[in-house]
C-alpha positions in Angstrom: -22.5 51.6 -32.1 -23.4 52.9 -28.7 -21.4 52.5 -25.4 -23.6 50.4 -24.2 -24.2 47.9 -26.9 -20.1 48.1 -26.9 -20.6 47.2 -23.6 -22.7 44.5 -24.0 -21.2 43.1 -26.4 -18.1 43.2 -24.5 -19.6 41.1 -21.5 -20.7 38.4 -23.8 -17.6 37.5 -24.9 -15.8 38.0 -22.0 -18.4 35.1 -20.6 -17.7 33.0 -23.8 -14.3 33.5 -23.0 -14.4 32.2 -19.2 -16.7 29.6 -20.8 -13.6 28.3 -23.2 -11.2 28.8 -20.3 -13.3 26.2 -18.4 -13.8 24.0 -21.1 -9.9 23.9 -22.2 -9.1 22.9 -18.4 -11.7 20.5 -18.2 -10.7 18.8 -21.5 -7.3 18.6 -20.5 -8.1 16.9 -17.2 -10.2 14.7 -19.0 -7.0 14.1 -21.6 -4.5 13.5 -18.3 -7.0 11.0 -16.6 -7.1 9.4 -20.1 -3.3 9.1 -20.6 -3.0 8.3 -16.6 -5.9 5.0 -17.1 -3.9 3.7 -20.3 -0.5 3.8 -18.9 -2.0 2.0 -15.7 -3.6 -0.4 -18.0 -0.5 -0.8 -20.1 1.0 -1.6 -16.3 -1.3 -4.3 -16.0 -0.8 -6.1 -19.0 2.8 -6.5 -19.1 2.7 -7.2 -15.3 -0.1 -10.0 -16.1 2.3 -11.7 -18.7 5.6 -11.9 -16.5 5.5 -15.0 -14.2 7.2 -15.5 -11.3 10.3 -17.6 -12.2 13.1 -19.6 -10.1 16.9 -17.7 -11.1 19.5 -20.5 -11.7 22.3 -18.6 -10.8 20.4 -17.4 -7.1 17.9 -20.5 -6.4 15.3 -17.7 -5.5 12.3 -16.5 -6.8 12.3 -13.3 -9.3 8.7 -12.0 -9.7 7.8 -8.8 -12.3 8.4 -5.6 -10.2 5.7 -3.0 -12.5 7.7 0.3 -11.0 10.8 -1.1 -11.7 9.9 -3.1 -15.6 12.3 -5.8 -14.6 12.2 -8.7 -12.4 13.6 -8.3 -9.0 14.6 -11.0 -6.5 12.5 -11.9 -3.9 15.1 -13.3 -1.8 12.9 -16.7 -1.2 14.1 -19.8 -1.6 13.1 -21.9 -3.9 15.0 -24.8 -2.6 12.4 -27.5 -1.1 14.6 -28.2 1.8 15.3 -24.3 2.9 11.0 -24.3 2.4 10.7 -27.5 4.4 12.7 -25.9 6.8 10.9 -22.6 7.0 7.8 -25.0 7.5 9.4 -26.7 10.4 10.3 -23.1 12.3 6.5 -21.9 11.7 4.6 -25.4 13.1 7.4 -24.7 15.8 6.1 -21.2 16.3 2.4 -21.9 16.3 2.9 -25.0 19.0 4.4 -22.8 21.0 1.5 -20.6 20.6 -0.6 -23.3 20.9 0.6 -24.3 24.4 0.4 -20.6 25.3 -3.1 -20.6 24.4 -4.2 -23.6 26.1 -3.1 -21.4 29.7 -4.2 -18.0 28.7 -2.6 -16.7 32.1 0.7 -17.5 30.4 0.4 -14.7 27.9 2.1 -13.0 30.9 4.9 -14.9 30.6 5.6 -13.3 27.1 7.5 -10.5 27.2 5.9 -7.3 26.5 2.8 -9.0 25.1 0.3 -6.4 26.5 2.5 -3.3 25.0 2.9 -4.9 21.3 1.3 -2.5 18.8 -1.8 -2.3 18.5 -3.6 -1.9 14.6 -6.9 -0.2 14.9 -6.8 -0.5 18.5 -6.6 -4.2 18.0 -3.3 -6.5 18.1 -1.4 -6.5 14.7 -1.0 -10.3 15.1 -4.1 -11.9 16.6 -4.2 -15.8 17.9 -7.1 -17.9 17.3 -8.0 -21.5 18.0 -9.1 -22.2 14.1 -10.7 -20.6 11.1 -11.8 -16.8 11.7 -15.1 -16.3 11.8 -18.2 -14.3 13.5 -18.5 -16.9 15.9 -14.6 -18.1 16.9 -13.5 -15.2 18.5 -9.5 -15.1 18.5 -7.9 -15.5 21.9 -6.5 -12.0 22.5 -9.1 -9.7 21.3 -9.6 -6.9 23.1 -13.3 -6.5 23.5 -15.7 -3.4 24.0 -15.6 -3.6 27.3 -11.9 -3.5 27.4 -11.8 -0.8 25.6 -11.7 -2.1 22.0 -15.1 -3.7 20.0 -17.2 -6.3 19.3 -15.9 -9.0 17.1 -17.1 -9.3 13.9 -15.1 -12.2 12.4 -13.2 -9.5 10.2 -9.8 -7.9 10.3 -10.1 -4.2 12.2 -7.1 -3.1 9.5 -5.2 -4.0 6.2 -1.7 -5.8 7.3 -3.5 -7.4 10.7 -2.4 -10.9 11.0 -4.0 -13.9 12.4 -2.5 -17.0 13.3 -4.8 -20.1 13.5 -2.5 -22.6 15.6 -4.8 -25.0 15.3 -4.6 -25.6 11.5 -1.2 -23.7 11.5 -2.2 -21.1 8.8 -1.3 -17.3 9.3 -3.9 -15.5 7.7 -3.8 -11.9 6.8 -5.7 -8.5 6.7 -6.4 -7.4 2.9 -9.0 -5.0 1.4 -11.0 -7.1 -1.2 -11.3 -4.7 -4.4 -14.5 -6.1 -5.7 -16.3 -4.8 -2.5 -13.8 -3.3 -0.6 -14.9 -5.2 2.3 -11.8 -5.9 4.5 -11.4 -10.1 4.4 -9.0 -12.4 5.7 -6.6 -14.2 3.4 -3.8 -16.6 3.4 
């Protein structure tokens, strides 16, 4: 055989080889991604069996911790007078709120209320007289021309709270997985 159909010869299965390397690590990915979907999915269905339950011993609520595969205490109360109480401090928060909002020069009177983090340039807890929405702005939102944006009836980030005072619901910021559109919740 001549040196260069050694040579030739040589290349093409150095390619095939490179071509069997790439294969074997892309199967292998393939493989891992596999193996990492099923143990997620494995996740979810043993989380999606394990109800939240009330602990005799504790009188709080144990829900199914996935990381931990056991149940881990939530430290609520599931007695309906500690839950009536906790109740009774929020409708005391959100009238005091309330009455805040009703004299918006007040907010002054809060301590530190303009240096509270801010979330996306926006405050992390926002106040609004009723349901959020494109068209009920909440009290302290810091507009464009303030320096923040235009309203949209949205959260700016996940964890952003809103407190309705007037229906006394505290609403929160989530990311909605079906259309990962950020929405409000409570």
């Amino acid at each position: 055989m001549s040196d260069e159909k050694i040579v030739k010869k040589f290349q093409v299965l150095q390619q095939k080889f490179k071509i069997d390397v790439l294969a074997t690590d892309t199967i292998a990915a393939a493989n891992a991604a596999a193996a990492n979907a099923n143990a997620a999915a494995e996740a979810a269905n043993a989380a999606a069996g394990r109800s939240p339950y009330i602990d005799d011993t504790t009188g709080t609520w144990w829900v199914w911790d996935a990381t931990e595969e056991d149940y881990v205490d939530t430290e609520t109360s599931a007695d309906p007078q500690t839950a009536k109480a906790d109740k009774a401090d929020f409708d005391n928060l959100v009238n005091e709120v309330a009455d805040i909002e009703e004299n918006p020069s007040d907010f002054a009177r809060v301590a530190d209320f303009e240096s509270m983090p801010k979330l996306a340039g926006q405050p992390m807890l926002l106040f609004c007289n009723g349901t959020p929405s494109s068209s009920n702005k909440p009290t302290n939102w810091i507009d464009f021309m303030q320096g923040g944006y235009e309203w949209t009836g949205l959260p700016s980030a996940i964890g952003q709270q809103l407190l309705d005072y007037t229906n006394h619901v505290l609403y929160f910021g989530w990311l909605n997985p079906s259309n990962y559109q950020l929405e409000w919740k409570h």
